[in-house]
N, C-alpha and C positions, 0 to 999 in steps of 0.2 A: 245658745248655750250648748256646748257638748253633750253628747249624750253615751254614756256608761252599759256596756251589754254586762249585764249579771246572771250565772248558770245557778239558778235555783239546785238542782241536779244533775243528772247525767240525761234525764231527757228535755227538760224545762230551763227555759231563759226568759229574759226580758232585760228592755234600757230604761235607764231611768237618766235624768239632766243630772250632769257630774255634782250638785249640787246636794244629794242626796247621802248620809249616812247610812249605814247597818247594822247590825246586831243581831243575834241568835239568840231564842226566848227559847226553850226545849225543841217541837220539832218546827217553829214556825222562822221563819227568816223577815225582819223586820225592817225595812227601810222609814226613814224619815227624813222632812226638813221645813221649815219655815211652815209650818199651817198645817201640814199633811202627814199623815201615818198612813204607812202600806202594811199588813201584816200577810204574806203570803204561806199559804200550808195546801200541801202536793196531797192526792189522793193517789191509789192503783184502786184499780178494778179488773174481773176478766174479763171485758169485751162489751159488744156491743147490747146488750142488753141491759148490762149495770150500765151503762149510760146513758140509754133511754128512761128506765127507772132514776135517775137520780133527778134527770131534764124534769118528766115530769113530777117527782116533788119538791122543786124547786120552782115552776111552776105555780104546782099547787099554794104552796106557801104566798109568794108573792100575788095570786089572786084573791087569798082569803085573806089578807091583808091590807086588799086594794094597792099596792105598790106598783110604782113606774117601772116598766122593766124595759129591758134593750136585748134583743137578741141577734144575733146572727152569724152566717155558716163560713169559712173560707175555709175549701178543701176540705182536708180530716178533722179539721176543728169546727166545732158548736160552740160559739161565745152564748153566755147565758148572763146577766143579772140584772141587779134591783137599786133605786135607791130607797134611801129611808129617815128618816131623820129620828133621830137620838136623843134622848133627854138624859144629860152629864149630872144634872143635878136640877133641883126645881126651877131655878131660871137660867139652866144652859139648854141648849139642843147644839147639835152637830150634825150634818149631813154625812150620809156615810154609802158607800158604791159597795155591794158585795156583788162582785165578779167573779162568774166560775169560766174558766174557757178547758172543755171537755175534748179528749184525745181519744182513739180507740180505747186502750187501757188506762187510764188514768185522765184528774182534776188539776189543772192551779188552780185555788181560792186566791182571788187578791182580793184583800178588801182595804181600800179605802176610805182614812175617817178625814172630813175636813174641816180647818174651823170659818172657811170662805166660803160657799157655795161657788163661787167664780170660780175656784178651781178644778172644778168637775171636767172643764175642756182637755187640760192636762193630765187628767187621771182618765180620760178616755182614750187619751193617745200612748199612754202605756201601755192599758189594757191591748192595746191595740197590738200592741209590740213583741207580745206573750208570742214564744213559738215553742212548740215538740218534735224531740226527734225519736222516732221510737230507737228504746237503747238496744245496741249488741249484744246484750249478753244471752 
């Protein structure tokens, strides 16, 4: 399947398989399709410090939780998250990926809800696909 590069902003992208819709909910940008909701929402920060602090309470969080987490570095990025599973209602759950992948100045948050767990391999090759370019201005 083709795959679609989307400019979150002027510094953040990523592809998704052309299979994918979108929509703007206020500041977040949402993709969807068959089984999967992406909700992605950009953070700024100034530097490396607010992203040491953010790592580790996010971190935090996902150890006092017990949560599976994934992390790792390529170049100026720190991929960081978690999964978790969900309770939609008393006898639903959903699996759900929240992905932050950290830039000098700024976050994507992509998170991830599925109603397969099988698709978790496809929502890691997205994550995957997130790049930054620090903006000109």
């Amino acid at each position: 399947m083709e795959k679609i590069t989307y400019r979150i902003n002027p510094e953040w992208q990523l592809e998704l398989p052309e299979d994918y819709q979108k929509r703007k909910e206020g500041d977040h940008l949402v993709f969807w399709t068959t089984g999967v909701t992406l909700l992605t929402t950009v953070f700024a920060y100034s530097g490396e410090r607010n992203r040491e602090i953010l790592l580790a309470n996010l971190r935090a969080k996902a150890e006092a939780e017990q949560l599976k987490t994934i992390e790792d570095v390529s170049g100026s990025l720190v991929r960081f998250g978690f999964l978790q599973t969900e309770t939609i209602e008393p006898e639903l759950e959903r699996l759900a990926l929240h992905a932050f992948t950290t830039a000098p100045y700024g976050c994507l948050q992509t998170s991830f809800y599925f109603d397969r767990p099988e698709d978790l391999r496809a929502a890691l090759e997205v994550w995957k696909s997130v790049s930054w370019q620090e903006s000109a201005a």
